[in-house]
C-alpha positions as CSV (number, residue, x, y, z in Angstrom):
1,X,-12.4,-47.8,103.1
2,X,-10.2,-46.2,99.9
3,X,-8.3,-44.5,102.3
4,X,-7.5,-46.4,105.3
5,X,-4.3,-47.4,104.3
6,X,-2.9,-43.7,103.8
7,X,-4.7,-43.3,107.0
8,X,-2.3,-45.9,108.6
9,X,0.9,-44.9,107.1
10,X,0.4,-41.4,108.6
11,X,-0.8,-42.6,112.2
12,X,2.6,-44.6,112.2
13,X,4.3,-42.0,110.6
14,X,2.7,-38.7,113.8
15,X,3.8,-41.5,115.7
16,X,7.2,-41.1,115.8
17,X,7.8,-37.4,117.2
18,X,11.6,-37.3,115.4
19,X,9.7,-38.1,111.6
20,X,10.5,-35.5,109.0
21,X,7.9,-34.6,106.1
22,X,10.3,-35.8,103.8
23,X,10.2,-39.5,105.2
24,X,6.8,-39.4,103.4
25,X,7.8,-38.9,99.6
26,X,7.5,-42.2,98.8
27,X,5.2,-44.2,101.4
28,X,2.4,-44.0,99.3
29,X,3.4,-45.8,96.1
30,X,1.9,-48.9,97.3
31,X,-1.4,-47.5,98.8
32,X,-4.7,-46.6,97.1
33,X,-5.2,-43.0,97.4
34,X,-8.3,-41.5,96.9
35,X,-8.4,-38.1,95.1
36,X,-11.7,-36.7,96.8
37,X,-11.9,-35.8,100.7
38,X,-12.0,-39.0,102.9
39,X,-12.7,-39.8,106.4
40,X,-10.3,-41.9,106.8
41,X,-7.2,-39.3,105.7
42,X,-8.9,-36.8,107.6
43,X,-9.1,-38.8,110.7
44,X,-5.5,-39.3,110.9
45,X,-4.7,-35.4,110.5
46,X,-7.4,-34.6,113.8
47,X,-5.8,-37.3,115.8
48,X,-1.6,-35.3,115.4
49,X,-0.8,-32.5,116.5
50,X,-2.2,-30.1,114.1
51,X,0.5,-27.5,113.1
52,X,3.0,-30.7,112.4
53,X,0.4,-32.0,110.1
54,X,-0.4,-28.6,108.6
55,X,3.7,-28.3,108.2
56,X,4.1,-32.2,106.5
57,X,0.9,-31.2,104.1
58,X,2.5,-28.2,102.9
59,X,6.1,-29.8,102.3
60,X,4.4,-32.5,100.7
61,X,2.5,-30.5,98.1
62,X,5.5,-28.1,97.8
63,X,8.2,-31.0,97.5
64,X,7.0,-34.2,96.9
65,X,7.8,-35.6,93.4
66,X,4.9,-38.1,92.4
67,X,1.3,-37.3,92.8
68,X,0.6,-40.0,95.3
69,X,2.4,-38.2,98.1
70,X,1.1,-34.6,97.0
71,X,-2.3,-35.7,96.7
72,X,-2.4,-36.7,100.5
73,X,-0.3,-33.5,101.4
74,X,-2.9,-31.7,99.7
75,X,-6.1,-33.4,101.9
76,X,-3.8,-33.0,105.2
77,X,-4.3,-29.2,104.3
78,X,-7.7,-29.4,103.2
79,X,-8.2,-31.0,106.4
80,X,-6.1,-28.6,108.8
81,X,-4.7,-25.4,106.7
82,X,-5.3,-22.1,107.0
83,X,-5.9,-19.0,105.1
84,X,-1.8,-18.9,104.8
85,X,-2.2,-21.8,102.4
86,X,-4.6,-20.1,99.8
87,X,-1.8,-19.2,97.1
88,X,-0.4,-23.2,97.6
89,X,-3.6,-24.5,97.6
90,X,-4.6,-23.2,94.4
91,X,-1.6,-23.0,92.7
92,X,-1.4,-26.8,92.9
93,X,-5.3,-26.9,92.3
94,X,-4.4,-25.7,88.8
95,X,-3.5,-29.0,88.0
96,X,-7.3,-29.9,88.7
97,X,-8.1,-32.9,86.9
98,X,-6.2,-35.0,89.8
99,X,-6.3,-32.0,92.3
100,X,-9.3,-29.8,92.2
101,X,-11.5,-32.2,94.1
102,X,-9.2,-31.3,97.0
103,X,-8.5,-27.9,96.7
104,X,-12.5,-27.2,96.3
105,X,-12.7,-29.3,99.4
106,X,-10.1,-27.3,101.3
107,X,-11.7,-23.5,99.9
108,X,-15.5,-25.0,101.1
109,X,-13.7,-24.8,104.3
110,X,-12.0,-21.1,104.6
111,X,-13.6,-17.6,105.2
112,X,-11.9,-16.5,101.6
113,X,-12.8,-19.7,100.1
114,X,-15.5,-18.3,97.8
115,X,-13.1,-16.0,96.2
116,X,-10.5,-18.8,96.2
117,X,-12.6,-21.1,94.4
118,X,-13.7,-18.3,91.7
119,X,-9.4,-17.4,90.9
120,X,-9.7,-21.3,90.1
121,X,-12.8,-21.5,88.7
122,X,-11.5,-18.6,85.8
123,X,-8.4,-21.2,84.9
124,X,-9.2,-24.8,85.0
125,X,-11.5,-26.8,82.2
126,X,-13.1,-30.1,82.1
127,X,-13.2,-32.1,85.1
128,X,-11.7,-29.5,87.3
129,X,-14.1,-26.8,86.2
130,X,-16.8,-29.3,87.5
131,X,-15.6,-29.9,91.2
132,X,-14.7,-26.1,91.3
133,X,-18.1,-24.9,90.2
134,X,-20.0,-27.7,92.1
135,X,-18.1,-26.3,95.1
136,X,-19.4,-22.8,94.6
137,X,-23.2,-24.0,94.1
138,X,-22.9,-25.6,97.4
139,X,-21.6,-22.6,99.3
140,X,-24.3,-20.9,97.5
141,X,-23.3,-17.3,98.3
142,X,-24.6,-14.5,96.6
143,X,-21.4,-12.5,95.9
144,X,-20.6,-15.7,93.7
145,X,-23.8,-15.3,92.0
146,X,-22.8,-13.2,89.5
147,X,-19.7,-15.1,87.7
148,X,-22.2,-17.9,88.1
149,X,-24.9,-16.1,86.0
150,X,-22.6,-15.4,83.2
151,X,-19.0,-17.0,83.1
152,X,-19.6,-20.7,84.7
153,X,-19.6,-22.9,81.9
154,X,-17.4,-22.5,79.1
155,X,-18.9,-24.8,76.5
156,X,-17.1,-28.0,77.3
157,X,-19.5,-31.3,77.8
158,X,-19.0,-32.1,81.3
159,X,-20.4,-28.7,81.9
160,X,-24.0,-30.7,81.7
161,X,-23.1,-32.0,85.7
162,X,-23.5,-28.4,86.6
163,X,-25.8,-26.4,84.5
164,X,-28.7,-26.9,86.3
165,X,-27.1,-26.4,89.7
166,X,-26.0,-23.2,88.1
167,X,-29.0,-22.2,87.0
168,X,-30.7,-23.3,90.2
169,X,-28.3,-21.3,93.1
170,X,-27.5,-17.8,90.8
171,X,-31.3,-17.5,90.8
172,X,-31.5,-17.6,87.0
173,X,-35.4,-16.8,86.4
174,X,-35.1,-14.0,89.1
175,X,-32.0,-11.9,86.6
176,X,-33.6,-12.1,83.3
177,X,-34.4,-7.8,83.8
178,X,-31.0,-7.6,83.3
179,X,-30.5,-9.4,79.8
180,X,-31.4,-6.5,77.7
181,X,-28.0,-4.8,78.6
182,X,-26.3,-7.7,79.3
183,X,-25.0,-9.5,76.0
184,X,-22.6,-12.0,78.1
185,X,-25.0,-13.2,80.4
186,X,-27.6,-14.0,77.1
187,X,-24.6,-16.0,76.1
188,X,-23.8,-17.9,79.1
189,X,-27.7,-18.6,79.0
190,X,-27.7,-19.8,75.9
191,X,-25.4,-22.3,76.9
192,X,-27.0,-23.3,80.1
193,X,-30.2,-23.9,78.0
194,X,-28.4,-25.8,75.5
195,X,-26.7,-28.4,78.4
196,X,-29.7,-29.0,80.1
197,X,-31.5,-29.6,76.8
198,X,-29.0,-32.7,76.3
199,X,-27.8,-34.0,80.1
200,X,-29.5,-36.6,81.1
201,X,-27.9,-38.9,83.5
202,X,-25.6,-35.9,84.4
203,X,-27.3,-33.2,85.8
204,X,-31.0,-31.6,86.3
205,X,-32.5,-31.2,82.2
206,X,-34.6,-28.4,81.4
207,X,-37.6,-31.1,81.9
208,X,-37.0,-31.2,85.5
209,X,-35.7,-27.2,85.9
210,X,-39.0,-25.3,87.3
211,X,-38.2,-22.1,85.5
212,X,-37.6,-23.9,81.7
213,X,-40.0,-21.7,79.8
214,X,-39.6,-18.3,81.1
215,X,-36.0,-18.7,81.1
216,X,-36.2,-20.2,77.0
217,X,-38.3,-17.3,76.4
218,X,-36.5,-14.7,77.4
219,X,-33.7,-16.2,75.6
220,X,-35.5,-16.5,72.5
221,X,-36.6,-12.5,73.2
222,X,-33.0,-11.1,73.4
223,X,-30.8,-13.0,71.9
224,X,-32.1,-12.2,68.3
225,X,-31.1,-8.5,68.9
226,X,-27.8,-9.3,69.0
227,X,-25.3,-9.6,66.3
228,X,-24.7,-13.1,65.2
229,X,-21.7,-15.0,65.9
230,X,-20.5,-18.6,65.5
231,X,-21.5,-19.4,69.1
232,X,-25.0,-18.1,69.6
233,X,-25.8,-19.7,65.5
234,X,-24.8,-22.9,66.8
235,X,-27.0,-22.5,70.2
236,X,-30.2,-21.4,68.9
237,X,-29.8,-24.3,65.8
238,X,-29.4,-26.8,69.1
239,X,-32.2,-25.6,71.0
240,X,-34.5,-25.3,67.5
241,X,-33.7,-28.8,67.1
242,X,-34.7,-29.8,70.8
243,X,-37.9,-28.0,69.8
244,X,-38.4,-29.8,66.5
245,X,-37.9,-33.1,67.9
246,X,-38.6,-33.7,71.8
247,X,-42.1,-33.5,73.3
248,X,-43.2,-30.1,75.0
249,X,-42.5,-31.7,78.9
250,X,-38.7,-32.2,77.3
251,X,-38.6,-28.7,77.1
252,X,-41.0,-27.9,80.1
253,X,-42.8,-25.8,78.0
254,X,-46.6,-26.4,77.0
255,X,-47.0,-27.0,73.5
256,X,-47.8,-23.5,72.8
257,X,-44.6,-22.4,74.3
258,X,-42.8,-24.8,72.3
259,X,-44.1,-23.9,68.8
260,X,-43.6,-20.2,69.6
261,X,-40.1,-20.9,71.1
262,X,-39.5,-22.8,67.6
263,X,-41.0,-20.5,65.0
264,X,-38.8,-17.4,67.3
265,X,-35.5,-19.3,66.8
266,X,-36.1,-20.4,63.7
267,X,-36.8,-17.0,62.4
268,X,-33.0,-15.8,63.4
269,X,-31.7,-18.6,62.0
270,X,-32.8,-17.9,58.6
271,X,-31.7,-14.3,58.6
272,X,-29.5,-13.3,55.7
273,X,-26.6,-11.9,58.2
274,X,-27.0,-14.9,60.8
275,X,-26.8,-17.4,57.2
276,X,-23.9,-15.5,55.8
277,X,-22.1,-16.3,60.0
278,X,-22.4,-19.5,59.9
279,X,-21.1,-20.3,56.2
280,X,-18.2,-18.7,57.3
281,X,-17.6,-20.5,60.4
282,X,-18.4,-23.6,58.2
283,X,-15.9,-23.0,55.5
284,X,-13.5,-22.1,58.5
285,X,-14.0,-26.0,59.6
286,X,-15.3,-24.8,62.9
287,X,-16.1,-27.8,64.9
288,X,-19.7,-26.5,65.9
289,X,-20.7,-26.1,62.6
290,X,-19.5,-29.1,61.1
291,X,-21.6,-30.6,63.7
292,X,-24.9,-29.3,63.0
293,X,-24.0,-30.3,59.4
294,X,-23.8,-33.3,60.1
295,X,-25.7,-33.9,62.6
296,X,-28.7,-31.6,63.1
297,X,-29.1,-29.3,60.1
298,X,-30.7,-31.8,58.0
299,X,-33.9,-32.1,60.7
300,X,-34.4,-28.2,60.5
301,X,-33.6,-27.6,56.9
302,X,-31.1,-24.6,57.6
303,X,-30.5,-22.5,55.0
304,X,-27.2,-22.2,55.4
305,X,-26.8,-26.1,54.5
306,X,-29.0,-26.9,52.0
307,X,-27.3,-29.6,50.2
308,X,-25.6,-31.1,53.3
309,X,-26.4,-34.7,54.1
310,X,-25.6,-36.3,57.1
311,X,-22.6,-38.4,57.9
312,X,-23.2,-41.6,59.6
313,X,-19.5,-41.6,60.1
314,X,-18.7,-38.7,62.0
């Protein structure tokens, strides 16, 4: 029922043939209105005549001055626009903390929409990036599979609602060929490996993923031939860790796979050039390292804190 009562202000508002858009700019500041695609609000833009509620959904999202009124601009649309409104559509989905659940909804819905929703998906973080990617996973089209594979999640926590969608629709275990030439996709692995190692209650862990321990291992293969950085340090410490301390079926791995998973990232970690990385990121107060300081080093021993204790604190 959350959006009836938009629902009703705009029936009465198609009503009346002389009612401008800008009579709208402040109906809503009383009503509830729902920031994801609802039946209700959708309703009401099938039962007018469609190009005056396409024309009142574009004012509104061009004009109106408070985010109630451009948030149901926005869904009338998402529920009647065309490809015309691609640049308005995600111009205001930039703003996607409050928007992007709408302009997703409204790109699900147009020819061009998966190449809509990747523009976005390149500029908006935290919650945004989650109903933009989710959007692409669902479409699930294979021209979208390769941002997916290597530029989807950007390190931020909420990333853990789509990691294993990710790694489900781009067909993770069926690209791993390419890895040996293709440093930013062992990257973007790494990090997909590291939020389903820690997302329960969000999204699908690597417990529940089918592919877990061909995918860890071909991580574990290629990413030691690379030249450390801050990044991939703090990645392999995380999944080491996740090693150390979960069971085998956390990992779905067998226990072999695990130990030899472990003893593999393990081995890169203690390197002389990967140690000397991560002491500088440390005395650089990066966030990641002060972290495993604090936090996971001591359970693995790291060389590159021997003397660090954890903070209870922090």
């Amino acid at each position: 029922m959350a959006g009836k009562d938009a629902a009703l202000v705009l029936d009465a508002h198609f009503a009346r043939a002389s009612a401008l858009p800008g009579e709208l700019a402040d109906a809503f500041h009383d009503v509830y209105i729902p920031i994801h695609p609802d039946e209700h609000i959708a309703a009401a833009a099938e039962r007018a005549d469609r190009e005056r509620v396409r024309q009142t959904g574009r004012w509104l999202v061009r004009h109106g001055t408070d985010r109630c009124s451009v948030t149901v601009g926005l869904a009338l649309v998402a529920a009647v626009g065309t490809a015309d409104d691609i640049p308005l559509i995600q111009t205001i989905g930039l703003l996607s903390n409050r928007f992007g659940p709408l302009a997703a909804h409204a790109f699900e819905s147009q020819p061009a929409g998966v190449e809509a929703l990747l523009w976005l998906a390149e500029r908006v973080t935290g919650w945004g990036r989650v109903y933009v990617v989710e959007a692409l996973c669902r479409l699930d089209d294979p021209t979208a599979r390769p941002w997916l594979l290597r530029r989807a999640c950007d390190g931020d926590f909420l990333n853990g609602y789509f990691a294993g969608k990710v790694a489900t629709v781009a067909r993770l275990h069926e690209a791993l060929a390419d890895l040996e030439t293709d440093s930013e996709m062992v990257d973007h692995i790494g990090r997909l490996l590291h939020l389903m190692s820690d997302c329960g209650g969000m999204g699908l862990t690597l417990a529940h993923y089918p592919h877990s321990g061909v995918v860890l291992e071909a991580h574990a293969r290629h990413v030691g031939s690379l030249s450390p950085t801050t990044e991939r340090y703090f990645t392999i410490a995380v999944l080491a860790q996740h090693m150390t301390t979960q069971p085998p079926k956390a990992a779905g791995c067998t226990k072999a796979q695990q130990e030899a998973l472990r003893a593999t990232y393990l081995e890169i970690l203690d390197r002389e050039e990967w140690t000397q990385t991560a002491r500088a990121g440390f005395k650089a107060d990066d966030n990641r390292m002060r972290w495993l300081a604090d936090h996971r080093a001591p359970q693995l021993r790291l060389r590159v804190f021997p003397d660090r204790e954890p903070d209870v604190e922090e």
